[in-house]
N, C-alpha and C positions, 0 to 999 in steps of 0.2 A: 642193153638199149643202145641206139644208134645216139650217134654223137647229133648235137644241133647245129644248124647250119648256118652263114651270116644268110642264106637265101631267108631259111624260114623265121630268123631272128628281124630280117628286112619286112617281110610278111606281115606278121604279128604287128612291127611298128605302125605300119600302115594302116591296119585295119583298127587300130589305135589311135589312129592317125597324130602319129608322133614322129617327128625330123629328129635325125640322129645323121650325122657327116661319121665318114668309115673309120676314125679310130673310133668314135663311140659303140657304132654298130660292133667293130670287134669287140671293146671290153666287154659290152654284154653278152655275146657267144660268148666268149671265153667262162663268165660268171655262172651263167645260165649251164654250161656243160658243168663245169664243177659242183652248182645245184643238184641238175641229174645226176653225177654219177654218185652224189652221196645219198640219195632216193634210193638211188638201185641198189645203193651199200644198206639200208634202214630196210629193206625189201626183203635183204639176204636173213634177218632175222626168227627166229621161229617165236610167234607170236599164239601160240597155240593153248596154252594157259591162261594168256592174259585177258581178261574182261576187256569189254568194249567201254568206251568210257566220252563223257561230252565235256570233263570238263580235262584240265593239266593235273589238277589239284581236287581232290576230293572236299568239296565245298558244297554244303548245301543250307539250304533256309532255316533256321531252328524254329518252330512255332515260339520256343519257348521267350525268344527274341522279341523286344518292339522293334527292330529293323532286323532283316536278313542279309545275308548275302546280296540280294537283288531286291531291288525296293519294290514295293509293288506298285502296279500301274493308279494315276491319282489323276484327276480331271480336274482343272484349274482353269478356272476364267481364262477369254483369249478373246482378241480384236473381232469385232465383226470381220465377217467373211468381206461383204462390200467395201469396206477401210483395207482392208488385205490386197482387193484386188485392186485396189485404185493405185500401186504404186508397181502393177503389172506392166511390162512392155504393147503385153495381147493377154487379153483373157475373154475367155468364151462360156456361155453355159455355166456362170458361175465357178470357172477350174482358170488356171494359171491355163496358156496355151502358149507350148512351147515346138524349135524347130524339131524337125526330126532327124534322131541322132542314129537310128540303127538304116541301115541298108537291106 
């Protein structure tokens, strides 16, 4: 893999839109290539036997459980929608309306 650059690390900042002055912009190339180049080292790996897996740790729900692993989804009372909006900036059509962030 190609090394990263302060070009495309400036890049990235940007479209982030986040201000970094040139020694920060360097420590993170610097960081960011030592990232990559130990990707490419986990890469070099033969993964060929190993199951796919979702979690780190083999954790799953026990029925047998009154709590699992992950709780499950529960609906509890909450504020009127109108109480909600009324401490919005802008709200429209009953939604929060907000600026736009993607370009």
């Amino acid at each position: 893999m190609e090394k990263i650059t302060v070009e495309e690390v400036q890049k990235v900042a940007d479209l982030a839109r986040l201000e970094f002055d040139e020694q920060e912009t360097q420590e993170f190339t610097d960081q960011l290539a030592r990232i990559l180049e130990y990707i490419d080292k986990l890469n070099e790996l033969d993964t060929t036997d190993v199951p796919p897996t979702s979690h780190v740790l083999r954790i799953k729900n026990d029925p047998d459980l009154k709590q699992g692993v992950v709780k499950p989804d529960e609906v509890k009372p909450s504020y009127p929608r109108e109480v909600i909006l009324k401490t919005a900036p802008s709200a429209r059509e009953g939604y929060f309306e907000v600026l736009k962030v993607i370009e």
